[in-house]
N, C-alpha and C positions, 0 to 999 in steps of 0.2 A: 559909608556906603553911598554909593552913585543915585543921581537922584534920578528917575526913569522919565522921559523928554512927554510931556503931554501930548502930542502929537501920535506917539507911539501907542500910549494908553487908551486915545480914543478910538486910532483906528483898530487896533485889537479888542477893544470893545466891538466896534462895527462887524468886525470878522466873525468873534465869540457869538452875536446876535446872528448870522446868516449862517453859522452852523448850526446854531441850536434847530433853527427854521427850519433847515433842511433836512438837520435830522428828522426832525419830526415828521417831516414828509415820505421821507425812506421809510420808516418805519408802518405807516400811514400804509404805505405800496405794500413791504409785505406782509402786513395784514389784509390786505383786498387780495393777494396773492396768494394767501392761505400758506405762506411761507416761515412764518416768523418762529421763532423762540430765543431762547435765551440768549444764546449765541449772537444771534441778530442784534439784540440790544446790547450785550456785550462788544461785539466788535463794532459798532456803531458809535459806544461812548469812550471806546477806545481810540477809536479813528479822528473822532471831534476834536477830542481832548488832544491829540498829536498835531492835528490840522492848525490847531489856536498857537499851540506852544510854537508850532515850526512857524507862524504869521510871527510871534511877538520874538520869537529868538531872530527872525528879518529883520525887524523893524528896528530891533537893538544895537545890531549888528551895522546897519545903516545908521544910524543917529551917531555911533560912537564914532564909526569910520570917518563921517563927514565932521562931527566934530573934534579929531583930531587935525585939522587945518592942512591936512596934509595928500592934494588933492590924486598926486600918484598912486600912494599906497590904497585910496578907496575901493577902488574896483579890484585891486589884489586880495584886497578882505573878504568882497562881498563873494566873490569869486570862492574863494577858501571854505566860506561860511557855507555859501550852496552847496557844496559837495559834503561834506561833515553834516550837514541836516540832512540831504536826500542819504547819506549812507545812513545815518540816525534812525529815521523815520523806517528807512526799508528794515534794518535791524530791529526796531519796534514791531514791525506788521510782520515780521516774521515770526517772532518772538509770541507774540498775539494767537496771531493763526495755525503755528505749529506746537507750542507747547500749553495756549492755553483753550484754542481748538474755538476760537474767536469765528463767525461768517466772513469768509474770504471778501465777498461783495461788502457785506454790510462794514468790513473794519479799513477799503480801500476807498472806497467810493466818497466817504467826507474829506478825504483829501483834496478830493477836487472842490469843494465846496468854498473855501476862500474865494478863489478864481471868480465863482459864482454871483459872489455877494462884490467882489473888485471889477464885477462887467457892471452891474447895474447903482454903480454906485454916480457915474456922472448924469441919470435919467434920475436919479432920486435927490440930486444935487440942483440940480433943475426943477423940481417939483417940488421942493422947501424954499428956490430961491435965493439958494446960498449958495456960496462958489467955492470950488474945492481948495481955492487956495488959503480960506480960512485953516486948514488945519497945519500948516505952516511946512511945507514942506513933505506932505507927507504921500505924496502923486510920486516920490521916488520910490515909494515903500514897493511897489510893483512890479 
């Protein structure tokens, strides 16, 4: 078995933290919103958990392509990869929303949530004082 690139693990850890975060926030709103139930938190832990898996099936997907040496075929993978995860993910959120009746909002909206935690990641990169380029490559993951 393959061994998973450290770079990969950490930033999908980073991802894994700024979803859990913002879930918690979402959920936070609809309770001030007097919106919430089950649904909510289902299609929320639904959403997160698809958000993380589609970060780290990226990040796999990148590491393998560039370490196969072979700098043609990368962008033809990564290229392939993004279409098969966004059809993935929509066949998940449909899957969710219509058979298990998941909150349309609450099971779509952590998808944007990577995105989230990948804008404020060179201001927090900065305010620990460390430079992104520690994570060895992994400013491609993007």
């Amino acid at each position: 078995m393959n061994k998973v690139d450290p770079a990969v693990k950490k930033e999908t850890g980073y991802i894994a933290a700024w979803v859990g975060i913002l879930s918690l926030v979402m959920e936070a709103v609809f309770l001030l919103l007097r919106r919430w139930d089950l649904s909510v938190l289902a299609g929320n832990l639904a959403g997160g958990a698809a958000a993380v898996v589609n970060f780290a099936l990226l990040g796999l997907t990148v590491a393998k392509a560039v370490a196969s040496g072979e700098p043609d075929k990368v962008a033809l993978r990564v290229r392939s990869s993004r279409t098969l995860r966004l059809l993935g993910l929509a066949g998940f959120c449909a899957l969710c929303i219509g058979v298990f009746k998941t909150n349309v909002y609450a099971t779509v909206i952590p998808l944007l949530f990577p995105r989230i935690g990948l804008a404020f990641r060179p201001m927090i990169d900065r305010r620990r004082g460390t430079d992104a380029a520690e994570t060895e490559g992994s400013d491609t993951l993007d």
